[in-house]
N, C-alpha and C positions, 0 to 999 in steps of 0.2 A: 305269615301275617294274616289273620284275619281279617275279612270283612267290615266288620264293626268297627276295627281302630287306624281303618283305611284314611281317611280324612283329618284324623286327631291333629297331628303336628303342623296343620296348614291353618296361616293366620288370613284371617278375613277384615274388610273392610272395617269392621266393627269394632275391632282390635286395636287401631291405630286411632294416637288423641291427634287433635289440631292445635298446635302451640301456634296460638296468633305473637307474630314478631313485630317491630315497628320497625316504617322504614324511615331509612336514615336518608335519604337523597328527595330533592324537593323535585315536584313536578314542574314540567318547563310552561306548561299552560298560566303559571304564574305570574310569568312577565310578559308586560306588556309589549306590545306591537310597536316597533318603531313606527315612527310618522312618515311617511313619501318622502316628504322635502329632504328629511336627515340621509334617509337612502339613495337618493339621486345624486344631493350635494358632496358628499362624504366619500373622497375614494378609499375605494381598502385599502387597510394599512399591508405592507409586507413585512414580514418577519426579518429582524433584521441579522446581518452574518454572525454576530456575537451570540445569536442562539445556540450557534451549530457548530461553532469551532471552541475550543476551552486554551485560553492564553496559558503558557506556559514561558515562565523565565528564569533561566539556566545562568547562574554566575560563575563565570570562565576564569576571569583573574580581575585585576586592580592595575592600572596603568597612571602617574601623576603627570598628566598632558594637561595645560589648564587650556590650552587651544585644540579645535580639532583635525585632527593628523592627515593628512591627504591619502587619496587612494595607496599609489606606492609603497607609502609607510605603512599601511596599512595589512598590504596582499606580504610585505615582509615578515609582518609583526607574525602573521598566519603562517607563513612558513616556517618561521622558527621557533613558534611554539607547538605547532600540532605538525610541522614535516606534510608530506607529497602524500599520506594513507589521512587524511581528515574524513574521510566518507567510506571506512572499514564497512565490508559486511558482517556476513553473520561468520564465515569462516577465512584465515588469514589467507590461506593460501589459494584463494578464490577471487583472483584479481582481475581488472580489465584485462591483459592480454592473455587470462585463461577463461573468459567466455565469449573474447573474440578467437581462440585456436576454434571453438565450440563453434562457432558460425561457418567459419573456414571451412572448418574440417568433415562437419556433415553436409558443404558446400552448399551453405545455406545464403552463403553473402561474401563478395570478396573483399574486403577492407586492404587499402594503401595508405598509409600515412608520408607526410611528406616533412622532412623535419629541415632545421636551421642549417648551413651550413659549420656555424663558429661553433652553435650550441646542439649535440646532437639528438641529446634529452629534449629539445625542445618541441613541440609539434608544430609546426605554421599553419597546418591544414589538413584532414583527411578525406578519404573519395571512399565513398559504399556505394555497391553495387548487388542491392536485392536476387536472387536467384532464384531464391526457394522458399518456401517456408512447410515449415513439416507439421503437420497435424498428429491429432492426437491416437487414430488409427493409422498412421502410417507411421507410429511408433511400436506400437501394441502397447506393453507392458512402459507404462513410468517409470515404474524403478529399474529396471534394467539397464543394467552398466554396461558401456561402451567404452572402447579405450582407445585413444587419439594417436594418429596416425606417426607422430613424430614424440621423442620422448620428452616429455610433459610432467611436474609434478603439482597438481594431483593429477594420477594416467587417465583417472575413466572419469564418468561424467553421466548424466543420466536426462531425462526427460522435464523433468524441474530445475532442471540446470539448464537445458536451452531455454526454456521458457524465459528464464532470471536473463540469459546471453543478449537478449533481443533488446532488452533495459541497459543493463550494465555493460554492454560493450561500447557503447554510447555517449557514457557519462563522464564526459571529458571536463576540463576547469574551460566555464564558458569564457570567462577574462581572457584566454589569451588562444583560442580554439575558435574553427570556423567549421 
């Protein structure tokens, strides 16, 4: 490359047009200044929950009750059409007493349940006793499978599974749970 045609392919200021554009958004300088009185008298409004939450309503079934049915009948009606799994997760086999083995069993918490004598399905009440709780370097690796001390299906279990244990071993029917 020569000397002379050192500079050729560099665009210079001169080069470039100016497309004036219009703007499309007004200046706030526009409006006018409230008055004292408006701003001292006037509390702020808050924003109210319906901003922030989006209704949603799910049609279950059709029931010809023209009175409305008491509790009882009601906690039945829920039994016998959605059964004891109404609150499935994401996988079947990932039940309450397999993320309370998970607490157990990396002896993160002891859980006793105390049940009915007549009904033995039944819980009256259970006792947790905090011990541990495992952090996320005292795991290393998340996904790293670990497998339960007693035999279990599913065996292994991993680091987002205790996390989910701490929620879900919990989550008992409040109705009839202390």
């Amino acid at each position: 490359m020569s000397k002379k045609n050192k500079g050729e392919g560099i665009q210079k200021n001169d080069d470039y047009k100016i497309v004036p554009t219009k703007n499309s958004f007004q200046s706030l300088a526009n409006f006018p200044p409230l008055p004292y009185k408006t701003v001292v008298t006037k509390p702020p409004t808050k924003p109210s929950i319906d901003n922030y939450f989006l209704k949603f309503t799910e049609h279950l079934f059709l029931t010809s009750y023209k009175i409305a049915p008491t509790n009882l009948f009601i906690k039945d009606l829920v039994q016998r059409s959605f059964g004891d799994s109404h609150d499935l997760g994401d996988h079947l086999q990932k039940t309450r007493q397999f993320y309370e083995l998970i607490l157990t069993d990396t002896q993160s918490a002891d859980i006793t349940h105390t049940t009915n004598v007549a009904n033995p399905s039944y819980i009256l009440y259970s006792k947790c006793i905090i011990k541990n709780v495992l952090g996320f370097q005292q795991w290393k690796d998340p996904l790293q499978e670990r497998h339960f001390s007693i035999p279990f299906e599913p065996a292994t279990y991993n680091y987002l599974d205790y996390k989910m244990a701490w929620l879900q071993a919990f989550f008992l029917k409040p109705e009839i749970h202390s």
